[in-house]
SEMI-849699 format. One record per residue (C-alpha): residue number from 1; x, y, z. Coordinates in pm, 1 decimal. Example, Ala and Ser with C-alpha at 12.3 -4.5 7.8 and 13.67 -1.06 7.14 Angstrom:
2
- 1,1230.0,-450.0,780.0;
- 2,1367.0,-106.0,714.0;
***
This chain:
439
- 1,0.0,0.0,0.0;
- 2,147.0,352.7,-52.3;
- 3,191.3,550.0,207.8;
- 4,207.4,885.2,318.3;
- 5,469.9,1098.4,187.3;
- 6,769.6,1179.6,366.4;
- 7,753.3,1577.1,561.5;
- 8,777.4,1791.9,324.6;
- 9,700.0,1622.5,-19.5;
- 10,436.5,1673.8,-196.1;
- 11,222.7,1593.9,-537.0;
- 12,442.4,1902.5,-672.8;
- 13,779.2,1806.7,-536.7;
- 14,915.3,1922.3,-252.9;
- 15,675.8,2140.5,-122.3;
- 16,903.1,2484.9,-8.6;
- 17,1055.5,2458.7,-356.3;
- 18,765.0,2556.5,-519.3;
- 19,754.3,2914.5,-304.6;
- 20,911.2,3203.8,-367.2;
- 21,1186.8,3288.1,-119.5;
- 22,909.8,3495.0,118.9;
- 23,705.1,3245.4,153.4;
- 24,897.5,3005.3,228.8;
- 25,898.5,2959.0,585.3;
- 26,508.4,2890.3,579.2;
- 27,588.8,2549.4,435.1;
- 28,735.6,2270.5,611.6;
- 29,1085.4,2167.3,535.4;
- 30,1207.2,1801.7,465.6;
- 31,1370.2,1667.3,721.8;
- 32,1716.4,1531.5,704.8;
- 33,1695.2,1194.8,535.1;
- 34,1792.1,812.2,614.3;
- 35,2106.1,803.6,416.3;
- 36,2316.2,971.6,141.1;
- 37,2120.9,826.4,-174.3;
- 38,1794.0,940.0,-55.7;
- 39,1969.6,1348.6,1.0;
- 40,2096.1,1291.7,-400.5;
- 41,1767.7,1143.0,-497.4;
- 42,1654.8,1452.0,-318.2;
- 43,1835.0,1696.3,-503.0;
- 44,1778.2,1475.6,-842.0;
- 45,1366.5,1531.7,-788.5;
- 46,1446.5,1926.5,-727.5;
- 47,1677.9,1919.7,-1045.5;
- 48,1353.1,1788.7,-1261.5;
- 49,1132.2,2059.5,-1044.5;
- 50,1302.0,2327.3,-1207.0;
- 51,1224.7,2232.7,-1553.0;
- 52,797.3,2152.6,-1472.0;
- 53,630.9,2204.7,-1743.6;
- 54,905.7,2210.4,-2007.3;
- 55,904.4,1852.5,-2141.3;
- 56,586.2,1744.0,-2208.4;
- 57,461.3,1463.6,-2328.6;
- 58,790.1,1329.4,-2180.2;
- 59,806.8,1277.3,-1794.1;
- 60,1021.3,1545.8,-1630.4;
- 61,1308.6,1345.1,-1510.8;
- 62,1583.5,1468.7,-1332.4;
- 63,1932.0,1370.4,-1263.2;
- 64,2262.4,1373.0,-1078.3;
- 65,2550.3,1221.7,-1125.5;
- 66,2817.9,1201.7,-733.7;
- 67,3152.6,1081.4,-749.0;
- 68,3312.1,1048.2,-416.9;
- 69,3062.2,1239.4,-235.2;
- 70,3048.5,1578.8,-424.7;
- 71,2806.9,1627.8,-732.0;
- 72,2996.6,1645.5,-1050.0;
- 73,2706.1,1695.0,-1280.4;
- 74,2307.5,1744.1,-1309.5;
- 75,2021.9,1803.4,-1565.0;
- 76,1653.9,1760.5,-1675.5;
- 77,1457.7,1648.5,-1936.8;
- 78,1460.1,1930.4,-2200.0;
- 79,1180.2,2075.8,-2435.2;
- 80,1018.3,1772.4,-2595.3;
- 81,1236.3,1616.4,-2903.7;
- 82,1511.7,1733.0,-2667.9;
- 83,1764.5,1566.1,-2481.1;
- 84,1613.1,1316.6,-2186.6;
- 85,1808.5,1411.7,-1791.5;
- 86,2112.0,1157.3,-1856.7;
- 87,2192.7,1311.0,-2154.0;
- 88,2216.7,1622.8,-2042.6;
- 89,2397.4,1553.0,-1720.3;
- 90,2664.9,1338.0,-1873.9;
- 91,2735.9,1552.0,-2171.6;
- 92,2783.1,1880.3,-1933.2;
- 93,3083.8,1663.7,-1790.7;
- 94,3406.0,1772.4,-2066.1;
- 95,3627.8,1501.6,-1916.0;
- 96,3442.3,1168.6,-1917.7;
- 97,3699.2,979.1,-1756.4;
- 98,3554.1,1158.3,-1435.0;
- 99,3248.6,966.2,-1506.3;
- 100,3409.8,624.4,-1445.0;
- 101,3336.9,477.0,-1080.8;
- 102,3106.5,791.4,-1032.5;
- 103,2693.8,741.8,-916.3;
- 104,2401.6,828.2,-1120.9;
- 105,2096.9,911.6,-1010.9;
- 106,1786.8,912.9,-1169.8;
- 107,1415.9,966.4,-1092.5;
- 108,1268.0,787.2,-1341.9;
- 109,1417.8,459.7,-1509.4;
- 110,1703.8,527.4,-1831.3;
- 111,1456.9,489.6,-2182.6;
- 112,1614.3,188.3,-2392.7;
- 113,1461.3,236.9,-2723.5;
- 114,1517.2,492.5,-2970.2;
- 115,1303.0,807.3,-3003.9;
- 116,1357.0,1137.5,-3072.5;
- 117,1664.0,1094.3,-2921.9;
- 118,1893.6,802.2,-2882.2;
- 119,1843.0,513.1,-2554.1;
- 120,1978.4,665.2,-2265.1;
- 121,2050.0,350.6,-2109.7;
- 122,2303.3,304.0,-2397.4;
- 123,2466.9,588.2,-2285.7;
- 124,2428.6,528.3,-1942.2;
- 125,2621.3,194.4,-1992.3;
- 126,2902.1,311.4,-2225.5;
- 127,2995.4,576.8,-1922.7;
- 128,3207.2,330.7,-1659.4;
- 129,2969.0,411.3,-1356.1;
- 130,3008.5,224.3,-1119.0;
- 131,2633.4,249.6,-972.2;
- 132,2283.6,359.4,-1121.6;
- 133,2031.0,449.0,-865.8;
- 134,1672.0,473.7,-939.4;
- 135,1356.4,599.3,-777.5;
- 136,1102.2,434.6,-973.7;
- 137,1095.3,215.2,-1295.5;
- 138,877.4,322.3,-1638.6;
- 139,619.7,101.2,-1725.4;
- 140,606.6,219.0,-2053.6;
- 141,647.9,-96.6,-2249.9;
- 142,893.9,25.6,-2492.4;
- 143,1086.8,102.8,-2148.4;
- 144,997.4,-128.3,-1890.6;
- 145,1272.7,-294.2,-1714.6;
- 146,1490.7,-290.4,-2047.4;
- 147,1667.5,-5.3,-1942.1;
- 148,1773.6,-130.1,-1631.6;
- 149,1844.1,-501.8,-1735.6;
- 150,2087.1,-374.4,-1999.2;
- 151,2255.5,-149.7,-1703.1;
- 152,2286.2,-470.3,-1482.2;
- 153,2464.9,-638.7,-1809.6;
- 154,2738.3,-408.4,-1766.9;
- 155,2803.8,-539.0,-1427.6;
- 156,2683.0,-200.0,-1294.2;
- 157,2554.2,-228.3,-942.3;
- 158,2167.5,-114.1,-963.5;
- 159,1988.5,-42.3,-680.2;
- 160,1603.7,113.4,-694.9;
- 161,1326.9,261.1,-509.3;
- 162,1530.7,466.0,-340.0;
- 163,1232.3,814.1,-271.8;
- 164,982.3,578.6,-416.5;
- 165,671.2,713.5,-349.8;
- 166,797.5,1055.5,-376.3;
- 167,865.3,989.6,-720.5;
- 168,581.8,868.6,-781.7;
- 169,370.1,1114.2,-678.1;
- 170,613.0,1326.5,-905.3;
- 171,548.8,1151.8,-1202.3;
- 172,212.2,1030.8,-1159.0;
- 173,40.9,1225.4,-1454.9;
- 174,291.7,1035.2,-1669.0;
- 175,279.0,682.7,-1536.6;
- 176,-110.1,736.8,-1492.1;
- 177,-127.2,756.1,-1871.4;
- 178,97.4,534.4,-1912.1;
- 179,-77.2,237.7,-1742.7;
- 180,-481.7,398.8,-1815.7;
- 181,-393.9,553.3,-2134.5;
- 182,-669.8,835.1,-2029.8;
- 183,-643.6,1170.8,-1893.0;
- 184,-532.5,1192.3,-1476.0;
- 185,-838.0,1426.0,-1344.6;
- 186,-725.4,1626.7,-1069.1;
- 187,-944.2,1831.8,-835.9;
- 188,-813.6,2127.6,-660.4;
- 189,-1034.5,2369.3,-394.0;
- 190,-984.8,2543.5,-96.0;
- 191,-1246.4,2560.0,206.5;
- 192,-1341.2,2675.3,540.3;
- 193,-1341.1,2410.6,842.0;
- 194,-1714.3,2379.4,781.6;
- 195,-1675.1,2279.8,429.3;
- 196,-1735.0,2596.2,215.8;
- 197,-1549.8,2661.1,-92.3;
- 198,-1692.2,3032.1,-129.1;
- 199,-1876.0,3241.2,123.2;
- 200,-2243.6,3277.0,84.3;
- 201,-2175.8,3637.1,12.6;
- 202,-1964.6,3629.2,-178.9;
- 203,-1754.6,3961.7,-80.9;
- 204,-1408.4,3764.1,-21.1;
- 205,-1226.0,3634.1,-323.2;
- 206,-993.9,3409.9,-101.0;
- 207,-1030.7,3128.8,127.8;
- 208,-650.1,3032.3,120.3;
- 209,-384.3,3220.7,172.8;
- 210,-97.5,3330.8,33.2;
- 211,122.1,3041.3,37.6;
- 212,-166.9,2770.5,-77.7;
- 213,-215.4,3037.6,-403.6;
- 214,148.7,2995.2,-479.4;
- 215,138.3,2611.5,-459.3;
- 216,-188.1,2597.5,-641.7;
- 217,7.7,2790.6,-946.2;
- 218,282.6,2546.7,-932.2;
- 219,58.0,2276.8,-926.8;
- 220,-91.6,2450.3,-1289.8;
- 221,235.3,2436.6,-1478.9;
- 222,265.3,2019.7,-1399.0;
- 223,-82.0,1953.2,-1497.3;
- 224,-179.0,2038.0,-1839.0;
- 225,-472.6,2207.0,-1869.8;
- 226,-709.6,2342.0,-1596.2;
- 227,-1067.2,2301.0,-1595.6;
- 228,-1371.8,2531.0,-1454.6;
- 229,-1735.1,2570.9,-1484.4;
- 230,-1892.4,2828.1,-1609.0;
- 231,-2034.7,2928.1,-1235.0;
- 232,-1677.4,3009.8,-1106.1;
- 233,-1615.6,3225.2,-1444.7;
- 234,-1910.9,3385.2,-1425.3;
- 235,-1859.4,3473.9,-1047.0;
- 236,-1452.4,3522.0,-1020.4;
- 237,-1345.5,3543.9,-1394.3;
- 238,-1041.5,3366.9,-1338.5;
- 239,-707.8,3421.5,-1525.9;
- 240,-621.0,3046.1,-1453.8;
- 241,-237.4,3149.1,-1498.9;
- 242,116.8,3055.8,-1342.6;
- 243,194.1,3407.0,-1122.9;
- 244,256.4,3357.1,-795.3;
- 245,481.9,3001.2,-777.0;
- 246,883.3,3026.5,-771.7;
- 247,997.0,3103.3,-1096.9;
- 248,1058.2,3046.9,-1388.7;
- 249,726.3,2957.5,-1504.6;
- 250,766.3,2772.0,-1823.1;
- 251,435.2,2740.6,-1963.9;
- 252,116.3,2793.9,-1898.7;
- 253,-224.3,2505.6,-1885.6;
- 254,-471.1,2518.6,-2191.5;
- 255,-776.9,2650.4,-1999.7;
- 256,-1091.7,2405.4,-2036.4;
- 257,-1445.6,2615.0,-1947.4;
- 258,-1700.8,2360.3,-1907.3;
- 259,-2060.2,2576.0,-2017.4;
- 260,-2316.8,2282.2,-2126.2;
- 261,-2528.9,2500.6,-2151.6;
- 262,-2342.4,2847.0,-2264.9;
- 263,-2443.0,3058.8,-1972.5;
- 264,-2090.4,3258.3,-2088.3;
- 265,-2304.4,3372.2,-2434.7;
- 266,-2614.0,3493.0,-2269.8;
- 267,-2475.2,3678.7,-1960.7;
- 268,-2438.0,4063.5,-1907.3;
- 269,-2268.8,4272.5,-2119.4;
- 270,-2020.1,4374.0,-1864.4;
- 271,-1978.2,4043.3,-1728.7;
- 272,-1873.3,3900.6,-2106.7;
- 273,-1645.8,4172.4,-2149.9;
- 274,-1437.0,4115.2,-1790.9;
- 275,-1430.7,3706.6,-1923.2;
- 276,-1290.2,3811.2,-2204.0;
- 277,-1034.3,4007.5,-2055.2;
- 278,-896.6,3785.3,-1792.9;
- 279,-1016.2,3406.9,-1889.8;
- 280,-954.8,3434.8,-2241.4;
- 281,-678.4,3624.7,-2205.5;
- 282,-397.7,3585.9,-2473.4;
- 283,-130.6,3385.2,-2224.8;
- 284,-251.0,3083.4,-2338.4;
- 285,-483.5,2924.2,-2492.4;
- 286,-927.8,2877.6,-2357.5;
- 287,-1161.9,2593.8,-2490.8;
- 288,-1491.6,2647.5,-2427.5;
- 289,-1706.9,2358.4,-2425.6;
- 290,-2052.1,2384.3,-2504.3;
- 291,-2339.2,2119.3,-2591.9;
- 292,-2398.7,2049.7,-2957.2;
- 293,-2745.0,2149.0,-2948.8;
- 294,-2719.8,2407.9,-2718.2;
- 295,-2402.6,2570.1,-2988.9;
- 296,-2655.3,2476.8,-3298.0;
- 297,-2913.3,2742.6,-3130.8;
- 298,-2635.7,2955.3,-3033.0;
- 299,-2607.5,3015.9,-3368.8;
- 300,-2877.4,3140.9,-3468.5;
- 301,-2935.0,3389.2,-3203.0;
- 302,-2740.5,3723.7,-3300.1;
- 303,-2543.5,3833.2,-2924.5;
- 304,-2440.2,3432.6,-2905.1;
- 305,-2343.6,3415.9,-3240.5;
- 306,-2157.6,3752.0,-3182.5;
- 307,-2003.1,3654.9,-2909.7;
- 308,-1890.7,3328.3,-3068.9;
- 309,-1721.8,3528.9,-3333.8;
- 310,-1486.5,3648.2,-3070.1;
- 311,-1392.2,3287.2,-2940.2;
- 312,-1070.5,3079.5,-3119.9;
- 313,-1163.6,2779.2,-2919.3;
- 314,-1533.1,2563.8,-2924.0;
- 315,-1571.1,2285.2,-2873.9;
- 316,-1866.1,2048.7,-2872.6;
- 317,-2031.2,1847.0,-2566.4;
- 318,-2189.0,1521.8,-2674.1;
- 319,-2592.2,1635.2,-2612.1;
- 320,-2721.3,1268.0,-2506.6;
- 321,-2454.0,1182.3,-2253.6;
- 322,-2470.8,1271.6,-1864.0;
- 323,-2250.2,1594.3,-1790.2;
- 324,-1933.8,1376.6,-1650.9;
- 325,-1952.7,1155.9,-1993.9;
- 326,-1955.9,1418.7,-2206.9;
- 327,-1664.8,1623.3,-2039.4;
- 328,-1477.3,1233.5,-2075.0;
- 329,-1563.5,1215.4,-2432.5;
- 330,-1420.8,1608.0,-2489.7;
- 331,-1106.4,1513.4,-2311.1;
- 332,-1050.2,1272.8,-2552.5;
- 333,-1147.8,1461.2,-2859.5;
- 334,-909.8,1478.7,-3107.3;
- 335,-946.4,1847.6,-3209.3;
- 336,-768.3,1922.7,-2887.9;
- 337,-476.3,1855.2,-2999.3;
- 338,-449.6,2168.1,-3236.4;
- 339,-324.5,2319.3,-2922.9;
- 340,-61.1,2170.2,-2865.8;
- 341,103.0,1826.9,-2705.0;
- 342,-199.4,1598.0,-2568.5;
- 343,-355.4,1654.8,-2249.6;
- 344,-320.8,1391.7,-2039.6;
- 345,-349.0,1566.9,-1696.9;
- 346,-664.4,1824.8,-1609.6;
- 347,-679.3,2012.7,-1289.5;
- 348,-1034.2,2112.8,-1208.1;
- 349,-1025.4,2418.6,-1023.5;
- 350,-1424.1,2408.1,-931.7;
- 351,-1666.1,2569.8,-891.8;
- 352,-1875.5,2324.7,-621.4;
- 353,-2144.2,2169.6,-874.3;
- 354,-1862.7,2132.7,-1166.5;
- 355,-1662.8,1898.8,-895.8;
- 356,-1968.7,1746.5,-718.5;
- 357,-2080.4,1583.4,-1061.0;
- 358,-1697.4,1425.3,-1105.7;
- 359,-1690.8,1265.3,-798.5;
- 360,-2049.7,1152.0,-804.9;
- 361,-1901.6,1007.1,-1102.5;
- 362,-1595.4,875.0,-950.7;
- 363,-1337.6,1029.9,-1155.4;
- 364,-1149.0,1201.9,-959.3;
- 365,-809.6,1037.2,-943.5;
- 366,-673.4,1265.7,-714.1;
- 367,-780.7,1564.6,-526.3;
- 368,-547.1,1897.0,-364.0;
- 369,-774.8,2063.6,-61.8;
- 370,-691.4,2297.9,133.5;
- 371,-829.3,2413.3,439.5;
- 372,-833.1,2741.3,621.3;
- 373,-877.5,2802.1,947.5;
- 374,-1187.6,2929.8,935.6;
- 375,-1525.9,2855.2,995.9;
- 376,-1758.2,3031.8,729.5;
- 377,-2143.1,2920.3,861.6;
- 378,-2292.1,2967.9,510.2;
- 379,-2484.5,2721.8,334.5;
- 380,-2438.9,2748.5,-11.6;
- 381,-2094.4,2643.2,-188.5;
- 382,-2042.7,2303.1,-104.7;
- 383,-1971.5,1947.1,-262.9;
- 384,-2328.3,1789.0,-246.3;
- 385,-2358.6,1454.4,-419.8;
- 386,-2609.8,1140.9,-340.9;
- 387,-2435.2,899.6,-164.7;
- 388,-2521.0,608.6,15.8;
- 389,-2540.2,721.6,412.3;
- 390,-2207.2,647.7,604.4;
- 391,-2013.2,582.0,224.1;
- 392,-1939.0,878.2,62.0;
- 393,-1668.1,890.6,-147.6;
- 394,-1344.9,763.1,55.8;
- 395,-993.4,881.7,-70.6;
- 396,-671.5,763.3,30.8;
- 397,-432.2,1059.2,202.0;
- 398,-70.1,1072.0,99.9;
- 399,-7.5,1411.9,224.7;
- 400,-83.2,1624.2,537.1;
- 401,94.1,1955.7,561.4;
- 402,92.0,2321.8,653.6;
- 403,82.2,2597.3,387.8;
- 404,145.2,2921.8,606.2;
- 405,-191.1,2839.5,846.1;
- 406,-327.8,2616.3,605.3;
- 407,-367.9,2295.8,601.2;
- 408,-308.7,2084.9,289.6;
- 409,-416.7,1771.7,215.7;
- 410,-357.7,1550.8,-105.2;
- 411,-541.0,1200.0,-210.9;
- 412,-565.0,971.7,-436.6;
- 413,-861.7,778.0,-518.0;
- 414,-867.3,392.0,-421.5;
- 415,-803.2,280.4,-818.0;
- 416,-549.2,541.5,-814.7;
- 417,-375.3,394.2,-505.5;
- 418,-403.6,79.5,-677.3;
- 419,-208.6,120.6,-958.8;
- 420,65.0,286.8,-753.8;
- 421,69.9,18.5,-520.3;
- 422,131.4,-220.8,-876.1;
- 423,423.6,-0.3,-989.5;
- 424,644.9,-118.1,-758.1;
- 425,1001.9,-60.3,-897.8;
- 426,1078.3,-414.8,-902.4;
- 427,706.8,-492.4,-1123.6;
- 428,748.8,-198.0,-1324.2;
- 429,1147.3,-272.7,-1380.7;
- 430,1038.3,-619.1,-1515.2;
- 431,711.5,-624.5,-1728.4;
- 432,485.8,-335.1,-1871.0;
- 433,190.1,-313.5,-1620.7;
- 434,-173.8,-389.5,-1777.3;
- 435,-407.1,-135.1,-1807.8;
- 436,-709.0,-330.9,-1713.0;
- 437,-537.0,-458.8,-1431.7;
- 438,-490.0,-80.3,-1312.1;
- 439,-815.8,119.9,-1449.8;
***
């Protein structure tokens, strides 16, 4: 079964890393750790931190490379069709012969087949280390467990799961895919101790504060697109942008605005004009995702079909599926992918009735809450969802933390759990794992 992360880890890496410098000490710091291969495996997870976002639809590996106790090289997976973390480590070292006897570490197993770029494991093996240490293997089954058999070949000493579950959590939008081949859903809100994720007033923007914002931002550049209903744009006309998060910021999510039924077309003048401004922005890229016959009408009335001049990005919502099957279906829709690299990760950032109907649904694979301390005593913004009484939805914590006077809390759902628990390094460093045995 996995476990809770270690102090200070989180989904996003390690947690204060994601914070710029001032808000720093409102997250909790990781501890020292059991031995030196867990600190390096440390600093390799940090290394692939600061390139989030960069290498998609690759994983985001990162790498160091110790000989006799000092680091002699590091490096991350570059833009994708660039060079993987190995590559980049090793070729930053000018004298090679340093390389012999030396340690590499590695958060995600060395590729062994050819791509846009060559095997790394070849690499890896025609180097003269004298020890390959891996946090998790790739069960990618042009990958799986070839990488590192090839490495033991050598007579290299391997040794893995050293920060397992760390890296896991790390690269679990990739191995999710991976082992599903379907789109990780995410869900992200913040609420009071009594369960509200807005104030029946509505006069206060934020429940959170500052430091929860900042991880929340980070948290947008690993996932690739964020999702909202047309409530929260409506109400808070999000920007849905990397700001606040250590920099650099390297990209920014596709925005997904789920509007069945295009309450964005027929609202106030004003109101359209402010959406414009800040949700569909020109930063990046907004999808709005409408019905089919709700758009076919929306045609033929003359603000809508104005409106949906103005729009780059439309896309249709099957009309005879439930509201969690369409937004499956649209996920999957090849027209996406004019955008950009696939989405295989979504954050949904709310509002209350957009993430009630996923997890009535049960797909939510893993959720980010955070909870002020605060008790709001309003009514209205909550998850409500039919569910048998006493068996609500149950998820599975792997983190418990503070964000300044926060509290966060991340959790997988019970498949999700599942297929970590199967990805064992020593499974996933053998055999490709099935996707039905996973899902």
């Amino acid at each position: 079964m996995v476990s809770t992360l270690r102090r200070g880890f989180g989904v996003g890496g390690v947690i204060e890393r994601t914070l710029p410098a001032a808000l720093r000490q409102g997250a909790e710091s990781v501890p020292s750790l059991r031995n030196a291969d867990e600190e390096w495996m440390r600093l390799a997870l940090e290394e692939a931190m600061r390139s989030v976002g960069r290498s998609h639809p690759n994983p985001t590996v990162g790498c160091v490379i110790v000989r006799e106790g000092r680091l002699l090289a590091s490096g991350a997976t570059e833009v994708y069709g660039g060079r993987h973390a190995e590559r980049v480590a090793i070729q930053s070292v000018a004298d090679r012969s340093r390389l012999r006897g030396a340690t590499l570490y590695v958060t995600l197993e060395p590729c062994a087949h050819t791509g846009r770029q060559p095997p790394c494991a070849d690499l890896v093996a025609s180097c003269g280390f004298a020890r390959c240490v891996v946090a998790v293997g790739d069960p990618n089954p042009l990958v799986a467990g070839k990488g590192l058999r090839l490495l033991r070949q050598t007579g290299m000493e391997i040794q893995t799961g050293v920060l397992l579950r760390e890296a896991m959590a790390w690269h679990l939008p990739f191995l999710f895919w991976q082992v599903t081949g379907r789109t990780l859903i995410a869900a992200k809100w913040a609420q009071t101790l009594d369960g509200q994720l807005a104030y029946d007033d509505g006069r206060s923007k934020w429940i959170s504060g500052e430091e929860s914002r900042a991880y929340t931002h980070w948290l947008r550049q690993k996932y690739d697109a964020i999702l909202v209903g047309a409530g929260t744009v409506l109400v808070d006309r999000p920007a849905l942008t990397v700001r606040s998060c250590v920099e650099p910021h390297h990209r920014q999510p596709i925005r997904l605005l789920f509007d069945p039924t295009a309450r964005l077309l027929s609202c106030a003048e004003d109101v359209w004009e402010g959406v414009l401004r800040s949700t569909f922005s020109a930063e990046t890229p907004s999808v709005l995702m409408v019905r089919e016959s709700v758009l076919a009408r929306a045609r033929t009335d003359q603000l809508m079909a104005r409106r949906l001049e103005r729009l780059e990005h439309v896309l249709p919502l099957l009309s005879d599926a439930s509201p969690a099957l369409s937004l499956r279906a649209a996920l999957a829709d090849s027209s996406l992918a004019r955008l950009g690299p696939p989405i295989h990760s979504v954050m949904v950032e709310g509002g209350p009735r957009l993430l009630s109907t996923l997890a009535e649904a049960g797909m939510l694979d893993i959720a980010h809450v955070f909870t002020a301390p605060t008790l709001g005593g309003g009514t209205r913004h909550r998850l409500r969802f039919p569910a048998p009484h006493g068996r609500g939805l149950r998820l599975c914590p792997m983190v418990h933390t503070r964000l300044g006077e926060d509290l966060l809390v991340e959790l997988v759902a019970p498949s999700t759990q599942l297929l970590m628990d199967r990805l064992d390094t020593e499974r996933s460093a053998s055999a490709p794992v099935q996707a039905s045995e996973a899902a």
